[in-house]
mmCIF entry with sequence, helices, sheets and N, C-alpha, C, O atoms, coordinates in Angstrom:
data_MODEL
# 
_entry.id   MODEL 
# 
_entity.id                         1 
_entity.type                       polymer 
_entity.pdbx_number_of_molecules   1 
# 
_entity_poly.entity_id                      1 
_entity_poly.type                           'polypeptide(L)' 
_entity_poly.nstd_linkage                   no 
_entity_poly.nstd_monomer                   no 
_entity_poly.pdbx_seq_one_letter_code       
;(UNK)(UNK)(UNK)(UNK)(UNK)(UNK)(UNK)(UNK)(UNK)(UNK)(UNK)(UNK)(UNK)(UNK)(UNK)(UNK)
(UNK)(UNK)(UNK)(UNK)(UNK)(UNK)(UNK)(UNK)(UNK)(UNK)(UNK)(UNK)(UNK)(UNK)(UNK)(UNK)
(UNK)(UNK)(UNK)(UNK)(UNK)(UNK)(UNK)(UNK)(UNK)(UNK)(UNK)(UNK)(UNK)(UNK)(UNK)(UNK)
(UNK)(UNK)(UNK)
;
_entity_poly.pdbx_seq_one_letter_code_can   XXXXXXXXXXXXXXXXXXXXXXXXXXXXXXXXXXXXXXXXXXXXXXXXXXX 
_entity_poly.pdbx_strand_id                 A 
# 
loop_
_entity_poly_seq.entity_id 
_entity_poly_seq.num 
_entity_poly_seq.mon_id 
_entity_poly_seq.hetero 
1 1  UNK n 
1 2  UNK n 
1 3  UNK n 
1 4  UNK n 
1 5  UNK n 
1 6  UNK n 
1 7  UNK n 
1 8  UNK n 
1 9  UNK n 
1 10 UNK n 
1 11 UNK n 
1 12 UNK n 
1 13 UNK n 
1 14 UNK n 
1 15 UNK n 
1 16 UNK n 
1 17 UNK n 
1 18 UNK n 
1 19 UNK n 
1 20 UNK n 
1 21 UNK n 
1 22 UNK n 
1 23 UNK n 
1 24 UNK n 
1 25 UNK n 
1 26 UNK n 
1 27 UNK n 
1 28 UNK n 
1 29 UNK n 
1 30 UNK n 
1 31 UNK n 
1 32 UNK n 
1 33 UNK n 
1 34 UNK n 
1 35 UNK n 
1 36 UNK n 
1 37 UNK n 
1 38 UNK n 
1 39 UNK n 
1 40 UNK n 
1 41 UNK n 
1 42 UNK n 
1 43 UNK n 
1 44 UNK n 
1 45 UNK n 
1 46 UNK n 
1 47 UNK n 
1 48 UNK n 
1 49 UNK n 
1 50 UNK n 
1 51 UNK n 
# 
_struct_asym.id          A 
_struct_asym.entity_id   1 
# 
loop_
_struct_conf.conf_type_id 
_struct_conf.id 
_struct_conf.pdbx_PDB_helix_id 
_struct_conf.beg_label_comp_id 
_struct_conf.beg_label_asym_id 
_struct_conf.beg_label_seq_id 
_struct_conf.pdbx_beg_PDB_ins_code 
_struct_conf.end_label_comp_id 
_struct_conf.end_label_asym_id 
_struct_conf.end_label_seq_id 
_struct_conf.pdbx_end_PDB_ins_code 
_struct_conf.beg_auth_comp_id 
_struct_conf.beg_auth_asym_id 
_struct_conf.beg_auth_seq_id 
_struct_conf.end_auth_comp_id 
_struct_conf.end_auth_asym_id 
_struct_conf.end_auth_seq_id 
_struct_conf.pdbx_PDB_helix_class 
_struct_conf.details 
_struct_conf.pdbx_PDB_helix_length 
HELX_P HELX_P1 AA1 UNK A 24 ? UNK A 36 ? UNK A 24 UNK A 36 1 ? 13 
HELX_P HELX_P2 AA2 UNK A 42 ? UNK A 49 ? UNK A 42 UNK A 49 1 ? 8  
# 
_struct_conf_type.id          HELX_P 
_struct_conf_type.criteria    ? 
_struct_conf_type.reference   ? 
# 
loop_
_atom_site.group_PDB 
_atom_site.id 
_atom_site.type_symbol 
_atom_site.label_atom_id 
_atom_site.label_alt_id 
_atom_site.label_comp_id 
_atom_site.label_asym_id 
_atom_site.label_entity_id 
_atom_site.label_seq_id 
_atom_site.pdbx_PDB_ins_code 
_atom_site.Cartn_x 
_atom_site.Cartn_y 
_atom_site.Cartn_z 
_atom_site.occupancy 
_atom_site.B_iso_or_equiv 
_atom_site.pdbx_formal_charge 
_atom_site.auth_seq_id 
_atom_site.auth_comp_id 
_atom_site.auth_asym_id 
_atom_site.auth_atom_id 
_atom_site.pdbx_PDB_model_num 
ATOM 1   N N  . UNK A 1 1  ? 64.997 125.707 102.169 1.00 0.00 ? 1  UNK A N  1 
ATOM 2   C CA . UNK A 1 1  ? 65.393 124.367 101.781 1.00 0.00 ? 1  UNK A CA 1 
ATOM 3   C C  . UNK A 1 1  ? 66.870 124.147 102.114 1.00 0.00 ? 1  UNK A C  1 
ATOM 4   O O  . UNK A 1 1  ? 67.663 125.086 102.190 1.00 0.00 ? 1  UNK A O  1 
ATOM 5   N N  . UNK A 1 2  ? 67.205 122.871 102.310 1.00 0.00 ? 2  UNK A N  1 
ATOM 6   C CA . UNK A 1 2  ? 68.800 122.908 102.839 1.00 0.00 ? 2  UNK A CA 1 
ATOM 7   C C  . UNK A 1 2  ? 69.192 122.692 101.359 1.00 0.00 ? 2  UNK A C  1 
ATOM 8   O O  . UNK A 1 2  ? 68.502 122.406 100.381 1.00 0.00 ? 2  UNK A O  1 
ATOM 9   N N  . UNK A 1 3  ? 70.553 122.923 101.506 1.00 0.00 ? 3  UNK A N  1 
ATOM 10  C CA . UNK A 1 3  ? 71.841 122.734 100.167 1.00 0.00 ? 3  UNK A CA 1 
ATOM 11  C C  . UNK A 1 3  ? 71.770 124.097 99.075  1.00 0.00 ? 3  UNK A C  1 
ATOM 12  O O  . UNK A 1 3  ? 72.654 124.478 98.307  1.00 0.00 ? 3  UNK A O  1 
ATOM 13  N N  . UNK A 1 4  ? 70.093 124.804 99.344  1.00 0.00 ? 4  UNK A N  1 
ATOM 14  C CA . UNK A 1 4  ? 70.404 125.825 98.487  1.00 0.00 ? 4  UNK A CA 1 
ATOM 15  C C  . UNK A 1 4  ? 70.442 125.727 96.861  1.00 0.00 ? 4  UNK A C  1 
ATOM 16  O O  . UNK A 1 4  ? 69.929 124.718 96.377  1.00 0.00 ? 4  UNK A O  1 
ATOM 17  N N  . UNK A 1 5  ? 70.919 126.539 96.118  1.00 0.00 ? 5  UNK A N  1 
ATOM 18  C CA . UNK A 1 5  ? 71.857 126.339 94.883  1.00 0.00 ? 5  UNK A CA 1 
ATOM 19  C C  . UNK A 1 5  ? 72.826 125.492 94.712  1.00 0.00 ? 5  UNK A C  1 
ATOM 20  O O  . UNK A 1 5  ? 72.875 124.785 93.705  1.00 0.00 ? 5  UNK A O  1 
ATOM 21  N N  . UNK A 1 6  ? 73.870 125.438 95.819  1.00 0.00 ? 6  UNK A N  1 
ATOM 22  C CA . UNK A 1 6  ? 74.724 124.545 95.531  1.00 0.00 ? 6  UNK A CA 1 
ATOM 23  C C  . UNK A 1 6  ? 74.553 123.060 96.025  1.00 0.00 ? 6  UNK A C  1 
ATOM 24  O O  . UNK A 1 6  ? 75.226 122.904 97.044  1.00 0.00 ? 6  UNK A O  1 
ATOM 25  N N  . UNK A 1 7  ? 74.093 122.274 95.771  1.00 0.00 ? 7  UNK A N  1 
ATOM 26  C CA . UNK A 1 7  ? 73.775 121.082 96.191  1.00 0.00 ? 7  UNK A CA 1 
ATOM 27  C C  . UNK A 1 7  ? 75.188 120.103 96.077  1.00 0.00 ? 7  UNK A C  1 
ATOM 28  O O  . UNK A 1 7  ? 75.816 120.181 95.021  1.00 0.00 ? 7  UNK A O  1 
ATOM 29  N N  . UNK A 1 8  ? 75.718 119.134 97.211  1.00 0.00 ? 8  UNK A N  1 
ATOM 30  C CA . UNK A 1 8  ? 76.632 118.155 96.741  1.00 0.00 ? 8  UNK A CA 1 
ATOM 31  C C  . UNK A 1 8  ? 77.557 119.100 97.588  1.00 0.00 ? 8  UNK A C  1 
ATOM 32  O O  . UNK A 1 8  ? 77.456 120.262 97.981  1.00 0.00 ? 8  UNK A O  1 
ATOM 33  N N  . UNK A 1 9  ? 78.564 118.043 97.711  1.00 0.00 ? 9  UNK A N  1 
ATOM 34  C CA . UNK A 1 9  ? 79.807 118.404 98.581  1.00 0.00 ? 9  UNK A CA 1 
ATOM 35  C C  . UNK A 1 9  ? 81.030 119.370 97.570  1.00 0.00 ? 9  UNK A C  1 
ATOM 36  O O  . UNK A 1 9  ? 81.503 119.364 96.434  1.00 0.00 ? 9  UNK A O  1 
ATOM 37  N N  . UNK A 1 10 ? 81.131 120.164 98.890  1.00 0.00 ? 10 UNK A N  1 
ATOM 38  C CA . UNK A 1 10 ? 82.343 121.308 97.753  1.00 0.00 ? 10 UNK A CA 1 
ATOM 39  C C  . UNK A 1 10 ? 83.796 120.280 97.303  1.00 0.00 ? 10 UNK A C  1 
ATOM 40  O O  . UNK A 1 10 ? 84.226 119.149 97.532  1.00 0.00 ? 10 UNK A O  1 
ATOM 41  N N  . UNK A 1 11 ? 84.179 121.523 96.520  1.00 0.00 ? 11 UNK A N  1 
ATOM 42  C CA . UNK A 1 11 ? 85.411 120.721 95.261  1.00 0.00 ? 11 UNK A CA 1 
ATOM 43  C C  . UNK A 1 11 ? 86.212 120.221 96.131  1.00 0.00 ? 11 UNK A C  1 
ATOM 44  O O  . UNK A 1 11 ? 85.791 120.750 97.159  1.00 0.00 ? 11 UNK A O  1 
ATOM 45  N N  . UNK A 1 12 ? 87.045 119.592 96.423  1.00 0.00 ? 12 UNK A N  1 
ATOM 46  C CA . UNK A 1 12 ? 88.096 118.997 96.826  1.00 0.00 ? 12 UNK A CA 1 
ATOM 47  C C  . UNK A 1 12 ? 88.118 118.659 98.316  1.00 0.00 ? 12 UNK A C  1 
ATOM 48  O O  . UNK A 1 12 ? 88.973 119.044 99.113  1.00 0.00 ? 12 UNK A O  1 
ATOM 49  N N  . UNK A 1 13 ? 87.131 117.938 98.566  1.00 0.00 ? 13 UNK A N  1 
ATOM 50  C CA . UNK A 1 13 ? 85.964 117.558 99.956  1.00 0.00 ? 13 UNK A CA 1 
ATOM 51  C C  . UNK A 1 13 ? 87.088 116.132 100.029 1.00 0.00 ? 13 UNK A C  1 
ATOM 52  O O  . UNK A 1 13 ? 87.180 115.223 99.204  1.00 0.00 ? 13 UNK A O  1 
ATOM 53  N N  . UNK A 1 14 ? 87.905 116.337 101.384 1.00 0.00 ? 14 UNK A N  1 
ATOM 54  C CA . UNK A 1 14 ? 88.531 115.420 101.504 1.00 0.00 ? 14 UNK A CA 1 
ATOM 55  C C  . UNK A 1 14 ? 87.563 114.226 102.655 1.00 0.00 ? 14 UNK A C  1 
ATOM 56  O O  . UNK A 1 14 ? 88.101 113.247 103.171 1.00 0.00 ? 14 UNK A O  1 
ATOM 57  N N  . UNK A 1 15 ? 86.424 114.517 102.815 1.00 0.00 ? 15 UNK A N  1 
ATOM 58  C CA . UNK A 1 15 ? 85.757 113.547 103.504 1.00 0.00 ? 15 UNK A CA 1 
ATOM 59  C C  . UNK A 1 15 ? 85.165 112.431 102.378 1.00 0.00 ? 15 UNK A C  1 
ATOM 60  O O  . UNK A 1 15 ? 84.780 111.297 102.662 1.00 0.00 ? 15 UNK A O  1 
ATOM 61  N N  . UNK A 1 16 ? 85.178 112.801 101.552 1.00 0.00 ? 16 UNK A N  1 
ATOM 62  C CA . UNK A 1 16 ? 84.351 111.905 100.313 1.00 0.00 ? 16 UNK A CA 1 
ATOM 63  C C  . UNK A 1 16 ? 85.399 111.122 99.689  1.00 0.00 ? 16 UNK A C  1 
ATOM 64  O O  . UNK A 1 16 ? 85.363 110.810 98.499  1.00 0.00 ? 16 UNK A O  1 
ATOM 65  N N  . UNK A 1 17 ? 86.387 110.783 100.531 1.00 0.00 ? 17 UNK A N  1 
ATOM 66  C CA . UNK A 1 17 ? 87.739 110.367 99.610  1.00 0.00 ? 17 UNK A CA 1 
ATOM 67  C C  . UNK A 1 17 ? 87.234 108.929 99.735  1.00 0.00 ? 17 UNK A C  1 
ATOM 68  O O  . UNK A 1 17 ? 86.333 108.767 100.558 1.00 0.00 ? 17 UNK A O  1 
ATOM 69  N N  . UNK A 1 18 ? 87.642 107.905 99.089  1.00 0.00 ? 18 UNK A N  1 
ATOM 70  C CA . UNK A 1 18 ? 87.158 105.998 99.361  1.00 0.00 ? 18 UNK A CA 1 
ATOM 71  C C  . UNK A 1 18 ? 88.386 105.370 100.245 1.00 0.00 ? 18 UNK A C  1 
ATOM 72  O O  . UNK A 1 18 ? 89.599 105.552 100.133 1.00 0.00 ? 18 UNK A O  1 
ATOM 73  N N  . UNK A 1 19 ? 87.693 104.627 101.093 1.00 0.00 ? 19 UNK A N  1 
ATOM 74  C CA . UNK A 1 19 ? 89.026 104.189 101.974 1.00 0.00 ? 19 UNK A CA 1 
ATOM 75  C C  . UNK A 1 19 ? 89.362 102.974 101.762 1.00 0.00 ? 19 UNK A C  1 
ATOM 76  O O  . UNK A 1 19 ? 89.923 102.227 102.564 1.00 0.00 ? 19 UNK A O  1 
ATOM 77  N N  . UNK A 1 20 ? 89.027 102.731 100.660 1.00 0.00 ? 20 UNK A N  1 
ATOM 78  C CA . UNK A 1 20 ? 89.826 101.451 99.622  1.00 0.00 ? 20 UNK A CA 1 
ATOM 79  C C  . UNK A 1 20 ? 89.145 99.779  100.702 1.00 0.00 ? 20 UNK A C  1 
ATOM 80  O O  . UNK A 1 20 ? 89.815 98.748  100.741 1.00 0.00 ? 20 UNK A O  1 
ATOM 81  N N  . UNK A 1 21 ? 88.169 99.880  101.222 1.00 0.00 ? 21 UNK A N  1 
ATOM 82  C CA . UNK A 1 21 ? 87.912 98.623  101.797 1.00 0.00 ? 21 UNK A CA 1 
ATOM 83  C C  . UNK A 1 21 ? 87.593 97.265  100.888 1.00 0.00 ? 21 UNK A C  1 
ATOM 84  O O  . UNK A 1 21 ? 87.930 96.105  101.127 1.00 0.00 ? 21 UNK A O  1 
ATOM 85  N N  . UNK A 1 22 ? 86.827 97.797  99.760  1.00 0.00 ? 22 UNK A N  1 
ATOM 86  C CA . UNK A 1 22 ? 86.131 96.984  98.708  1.00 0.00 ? 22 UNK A CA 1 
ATOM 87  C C  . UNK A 1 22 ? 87.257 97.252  97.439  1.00 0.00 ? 22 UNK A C  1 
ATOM 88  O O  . UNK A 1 22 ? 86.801 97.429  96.309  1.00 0.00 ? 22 UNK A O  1 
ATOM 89  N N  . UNK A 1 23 ? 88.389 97.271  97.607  1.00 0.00 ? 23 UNK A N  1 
ATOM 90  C CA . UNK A 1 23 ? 88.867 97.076  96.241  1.00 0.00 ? 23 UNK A CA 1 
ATOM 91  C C  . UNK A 1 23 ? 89.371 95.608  96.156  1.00 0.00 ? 23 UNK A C  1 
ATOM 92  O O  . UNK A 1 23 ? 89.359 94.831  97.110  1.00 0.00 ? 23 UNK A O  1 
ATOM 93  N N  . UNK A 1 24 ? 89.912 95.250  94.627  1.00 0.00 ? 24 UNK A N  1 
ATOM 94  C CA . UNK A 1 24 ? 90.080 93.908  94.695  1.00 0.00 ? 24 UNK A CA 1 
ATOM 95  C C  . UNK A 1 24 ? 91.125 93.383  95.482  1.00 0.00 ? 24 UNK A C  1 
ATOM 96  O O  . UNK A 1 24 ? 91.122 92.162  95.639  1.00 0.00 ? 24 UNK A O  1 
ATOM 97  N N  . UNK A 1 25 ? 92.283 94.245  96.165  1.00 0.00 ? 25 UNK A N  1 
ATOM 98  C CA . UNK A 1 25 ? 93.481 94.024  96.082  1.00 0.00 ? 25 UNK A CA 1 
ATOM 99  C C  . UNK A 1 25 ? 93.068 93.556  97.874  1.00 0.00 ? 25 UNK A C  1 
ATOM 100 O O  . UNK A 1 25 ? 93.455 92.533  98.439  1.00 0.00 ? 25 UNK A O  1 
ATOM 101 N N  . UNK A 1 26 ? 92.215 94.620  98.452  1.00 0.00 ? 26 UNK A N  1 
ATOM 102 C CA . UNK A 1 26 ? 91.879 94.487  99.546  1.00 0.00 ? 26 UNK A CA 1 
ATOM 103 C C  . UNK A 1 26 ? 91.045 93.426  99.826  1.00 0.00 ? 26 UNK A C  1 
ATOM 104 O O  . UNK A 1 26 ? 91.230 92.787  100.862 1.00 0.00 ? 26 UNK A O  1 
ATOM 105 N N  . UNK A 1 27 ? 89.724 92.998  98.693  1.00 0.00 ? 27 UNK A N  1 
ATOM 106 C CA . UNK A 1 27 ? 89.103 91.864  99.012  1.00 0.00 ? 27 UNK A CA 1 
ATOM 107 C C  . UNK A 1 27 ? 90.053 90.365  99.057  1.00 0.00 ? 27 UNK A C  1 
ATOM 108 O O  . UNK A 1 27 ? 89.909 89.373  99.771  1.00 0.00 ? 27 UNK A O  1 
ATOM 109 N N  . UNK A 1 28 ? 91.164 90.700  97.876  1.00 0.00 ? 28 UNK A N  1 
ATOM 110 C CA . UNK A 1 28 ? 91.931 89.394  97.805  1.00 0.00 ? 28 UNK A CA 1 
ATOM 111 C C  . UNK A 1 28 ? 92.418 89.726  98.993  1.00 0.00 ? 28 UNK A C  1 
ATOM 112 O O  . UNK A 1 28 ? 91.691 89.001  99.672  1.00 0.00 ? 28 UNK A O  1 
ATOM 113 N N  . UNK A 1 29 ? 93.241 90.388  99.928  1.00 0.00 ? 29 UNK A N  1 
ATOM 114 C CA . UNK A 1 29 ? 94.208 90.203  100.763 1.00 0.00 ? 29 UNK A CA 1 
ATOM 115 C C  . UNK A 1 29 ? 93.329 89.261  101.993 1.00 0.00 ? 29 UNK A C  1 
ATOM 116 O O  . UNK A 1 29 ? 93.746 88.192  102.440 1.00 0.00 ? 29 UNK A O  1 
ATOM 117 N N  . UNK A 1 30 ? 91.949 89.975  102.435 1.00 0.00 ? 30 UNK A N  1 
ATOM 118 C CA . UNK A 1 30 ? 90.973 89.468  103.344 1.00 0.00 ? 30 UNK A CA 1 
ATOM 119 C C  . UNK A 1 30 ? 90.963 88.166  102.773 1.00 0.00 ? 30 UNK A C  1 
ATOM 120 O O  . UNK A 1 30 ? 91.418 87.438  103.654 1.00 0.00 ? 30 UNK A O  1 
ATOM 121 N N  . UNK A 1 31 ? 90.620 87.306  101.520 1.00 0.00 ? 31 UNK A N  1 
ATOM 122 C CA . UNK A 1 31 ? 90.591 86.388  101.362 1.00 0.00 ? 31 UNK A CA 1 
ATOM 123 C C  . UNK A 1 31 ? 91.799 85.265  102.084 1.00 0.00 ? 31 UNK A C  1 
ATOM 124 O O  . UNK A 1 31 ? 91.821 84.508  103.054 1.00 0.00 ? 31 UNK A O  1 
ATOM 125 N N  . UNK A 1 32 ? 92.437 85.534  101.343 1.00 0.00 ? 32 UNK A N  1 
ATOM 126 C CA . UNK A 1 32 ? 94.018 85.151  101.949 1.00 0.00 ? 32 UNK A CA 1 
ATOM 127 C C  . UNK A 1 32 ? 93.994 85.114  103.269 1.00 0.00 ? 32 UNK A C  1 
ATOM 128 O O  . UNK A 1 32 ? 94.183 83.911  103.448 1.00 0.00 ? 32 UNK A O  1 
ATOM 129 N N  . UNK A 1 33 ? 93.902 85.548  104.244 1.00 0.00 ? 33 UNK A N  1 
ATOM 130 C CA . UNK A 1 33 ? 94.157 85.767  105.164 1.00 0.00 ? 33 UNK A CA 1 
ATOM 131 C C  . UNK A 1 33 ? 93.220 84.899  105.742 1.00 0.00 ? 33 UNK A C  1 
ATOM 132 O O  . UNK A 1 33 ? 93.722 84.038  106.464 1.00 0.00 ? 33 UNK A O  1 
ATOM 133 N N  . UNK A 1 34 ? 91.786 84.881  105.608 1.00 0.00 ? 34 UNK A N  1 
ATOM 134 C CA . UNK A 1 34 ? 90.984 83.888  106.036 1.00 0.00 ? 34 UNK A CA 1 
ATOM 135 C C  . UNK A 1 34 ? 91.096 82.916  105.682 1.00 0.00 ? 34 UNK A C  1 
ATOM 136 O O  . UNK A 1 34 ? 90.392 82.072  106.236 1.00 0.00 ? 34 UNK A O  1 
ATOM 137 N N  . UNK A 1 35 ? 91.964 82.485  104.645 1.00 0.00 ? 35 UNK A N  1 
ATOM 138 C CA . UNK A 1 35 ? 92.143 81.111  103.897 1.00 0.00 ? 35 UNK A CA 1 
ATOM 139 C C  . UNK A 1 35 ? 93.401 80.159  104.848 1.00 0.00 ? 35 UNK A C  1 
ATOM 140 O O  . UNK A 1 35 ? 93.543 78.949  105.028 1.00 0.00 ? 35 UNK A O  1 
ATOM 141 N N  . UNK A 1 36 ? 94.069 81.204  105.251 1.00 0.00 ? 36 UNK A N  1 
ATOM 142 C CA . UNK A 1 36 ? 95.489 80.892  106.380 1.00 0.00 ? 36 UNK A CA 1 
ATOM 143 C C  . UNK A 1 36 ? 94.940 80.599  107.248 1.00 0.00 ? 36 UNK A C  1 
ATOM 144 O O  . UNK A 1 36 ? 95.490 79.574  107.648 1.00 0.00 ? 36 UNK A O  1 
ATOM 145 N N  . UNK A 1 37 ? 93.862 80.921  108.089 1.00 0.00 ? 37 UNK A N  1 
ATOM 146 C CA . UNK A 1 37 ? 93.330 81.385  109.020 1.00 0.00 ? 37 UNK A CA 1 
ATOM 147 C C  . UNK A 1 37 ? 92.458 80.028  109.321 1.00 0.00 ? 37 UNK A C  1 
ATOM 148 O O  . UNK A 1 37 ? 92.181 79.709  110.477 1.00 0.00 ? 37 UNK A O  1 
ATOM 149 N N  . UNK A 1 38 ? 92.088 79.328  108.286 1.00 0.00 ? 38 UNK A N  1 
ATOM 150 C CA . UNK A 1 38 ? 90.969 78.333  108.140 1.00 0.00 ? 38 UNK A CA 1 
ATOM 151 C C  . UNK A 1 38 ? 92.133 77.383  108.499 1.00 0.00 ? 38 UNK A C  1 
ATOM 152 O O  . UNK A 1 38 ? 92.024 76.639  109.474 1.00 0.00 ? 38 UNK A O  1 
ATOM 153 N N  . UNK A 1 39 ? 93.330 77.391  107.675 1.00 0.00 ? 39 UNK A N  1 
ATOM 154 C CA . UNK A 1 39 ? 94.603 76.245  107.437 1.00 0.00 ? 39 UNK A CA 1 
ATOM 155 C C  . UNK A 1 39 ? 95.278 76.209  108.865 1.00 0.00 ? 39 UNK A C  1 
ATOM 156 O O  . UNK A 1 39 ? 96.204 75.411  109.016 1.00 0.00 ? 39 UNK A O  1 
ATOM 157 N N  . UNK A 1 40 ? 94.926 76.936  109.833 1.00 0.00 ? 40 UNK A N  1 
ATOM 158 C CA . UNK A 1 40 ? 96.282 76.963  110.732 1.00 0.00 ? 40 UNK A CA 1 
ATOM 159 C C  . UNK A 1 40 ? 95.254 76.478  111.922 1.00 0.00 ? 40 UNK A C  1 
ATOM 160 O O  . UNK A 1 40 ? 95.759 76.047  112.959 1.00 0.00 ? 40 UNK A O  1 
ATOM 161 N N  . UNK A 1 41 ? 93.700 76.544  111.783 1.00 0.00 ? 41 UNK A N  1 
ATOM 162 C CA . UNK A 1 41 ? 92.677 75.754  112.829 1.00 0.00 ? 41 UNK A CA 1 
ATOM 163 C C  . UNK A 1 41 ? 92.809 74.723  112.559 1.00 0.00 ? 41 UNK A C  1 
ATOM 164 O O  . UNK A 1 41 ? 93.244 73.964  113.424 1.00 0.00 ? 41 UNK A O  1 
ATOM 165 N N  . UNK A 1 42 ? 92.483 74.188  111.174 1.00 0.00 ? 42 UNK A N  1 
ATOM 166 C CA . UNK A 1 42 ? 92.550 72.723  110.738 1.00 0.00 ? 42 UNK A CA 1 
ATOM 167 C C  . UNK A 1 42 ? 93.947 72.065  111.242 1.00 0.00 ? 42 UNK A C  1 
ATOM 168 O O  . UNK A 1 42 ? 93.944 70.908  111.663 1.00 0.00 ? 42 UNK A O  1 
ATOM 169 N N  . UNK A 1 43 ? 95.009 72.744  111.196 1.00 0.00 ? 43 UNK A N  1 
ATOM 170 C CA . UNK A 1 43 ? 96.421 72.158  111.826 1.00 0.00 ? 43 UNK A CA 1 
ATOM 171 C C  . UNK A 1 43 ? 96.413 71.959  113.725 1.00 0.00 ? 43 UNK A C  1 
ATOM 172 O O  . UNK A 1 43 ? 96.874 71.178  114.557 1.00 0.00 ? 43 UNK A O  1 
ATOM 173 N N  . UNK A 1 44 ? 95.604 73.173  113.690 1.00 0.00 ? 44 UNK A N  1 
ATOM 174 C CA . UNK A 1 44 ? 95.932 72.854  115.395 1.00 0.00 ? 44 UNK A CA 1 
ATOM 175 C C  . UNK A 1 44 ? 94.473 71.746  116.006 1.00 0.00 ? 44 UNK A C  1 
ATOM 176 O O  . UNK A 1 44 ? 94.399 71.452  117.199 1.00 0.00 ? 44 UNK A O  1 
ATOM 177 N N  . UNK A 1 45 ? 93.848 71.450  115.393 1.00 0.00 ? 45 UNK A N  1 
ATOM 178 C CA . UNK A 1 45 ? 92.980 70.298  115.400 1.00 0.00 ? 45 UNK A CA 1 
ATOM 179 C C  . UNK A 1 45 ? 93.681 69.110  115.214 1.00 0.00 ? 45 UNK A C  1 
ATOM 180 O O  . UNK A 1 45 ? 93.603 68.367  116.192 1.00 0.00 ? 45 UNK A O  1 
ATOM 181 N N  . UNK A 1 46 ? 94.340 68.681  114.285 1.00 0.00 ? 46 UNK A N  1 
ATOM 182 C CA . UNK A 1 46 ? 95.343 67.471  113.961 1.00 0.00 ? 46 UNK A CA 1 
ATOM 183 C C  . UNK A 1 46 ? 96.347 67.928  115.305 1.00 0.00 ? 46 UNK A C  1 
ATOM 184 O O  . UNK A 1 46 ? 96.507 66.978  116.071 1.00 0.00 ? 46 UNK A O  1 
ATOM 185 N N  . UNK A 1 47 ? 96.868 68.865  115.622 1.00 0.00 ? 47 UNK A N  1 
ATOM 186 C CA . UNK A 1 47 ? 97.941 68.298  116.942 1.00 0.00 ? 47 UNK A CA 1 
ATOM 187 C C  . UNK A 1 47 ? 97.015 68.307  117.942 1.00 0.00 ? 47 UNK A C  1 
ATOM 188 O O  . UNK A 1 47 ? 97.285 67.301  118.598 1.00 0.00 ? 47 UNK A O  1 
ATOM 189 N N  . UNK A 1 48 ? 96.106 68.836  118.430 1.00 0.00 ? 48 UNK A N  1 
ATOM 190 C CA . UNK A 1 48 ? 95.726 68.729  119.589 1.00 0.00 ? 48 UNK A CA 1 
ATOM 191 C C  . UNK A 1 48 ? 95.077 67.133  119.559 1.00 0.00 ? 48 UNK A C  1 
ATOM 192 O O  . UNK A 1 48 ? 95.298 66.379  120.507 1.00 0.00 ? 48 UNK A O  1 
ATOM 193 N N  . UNK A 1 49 ? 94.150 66.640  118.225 1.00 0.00 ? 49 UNK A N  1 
ATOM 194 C CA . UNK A 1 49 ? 93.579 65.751  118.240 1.00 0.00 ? 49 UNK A CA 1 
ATOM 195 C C  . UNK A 1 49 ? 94.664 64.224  118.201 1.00 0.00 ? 49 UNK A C  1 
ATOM 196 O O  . UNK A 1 49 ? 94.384 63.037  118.369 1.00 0.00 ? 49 UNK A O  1 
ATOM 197 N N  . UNK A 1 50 ? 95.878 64.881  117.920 1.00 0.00 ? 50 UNK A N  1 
ATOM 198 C CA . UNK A 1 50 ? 96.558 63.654  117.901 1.00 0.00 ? 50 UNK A CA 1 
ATOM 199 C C  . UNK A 1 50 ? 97.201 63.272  119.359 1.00 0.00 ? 50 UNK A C  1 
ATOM 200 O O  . UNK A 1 50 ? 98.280 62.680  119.349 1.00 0.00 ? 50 UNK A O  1 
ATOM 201 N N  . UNK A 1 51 ? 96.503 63.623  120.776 1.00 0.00 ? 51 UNK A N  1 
ATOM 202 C CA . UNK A 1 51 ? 97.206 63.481  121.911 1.00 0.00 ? 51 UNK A CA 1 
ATOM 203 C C  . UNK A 1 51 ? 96.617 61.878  122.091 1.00 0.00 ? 51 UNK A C  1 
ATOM 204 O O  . UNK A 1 51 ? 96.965 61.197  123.055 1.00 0.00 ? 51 UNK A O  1 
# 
């Protein structure tokens, strides 16, 4: 059988670390950023549309 006795990743398994994608700080920043992102199309629509 694989894993044996010891089943689960050994102690201090730096592959299992979280790379912080889903935290809030990170979901707010993505927010933000798409929120600028939405604001600065809508602006270049008003200059281009105002030729």
């Amino acid at each position: 059988m694989h894993g044996g006795k010891a089943p689960g990743a050994p102690k201090g398994n730096n592959h299992a670390f979280k790379h912080g994608r889903y935290t809030a700080e990170a979901i707010a920043e993505r927010r933000n950023l798409l929120a600028l992102v939405r604001d600065m199309k809508g602006l270049i629509d008003k200059v281009v549309g105002a030729d």
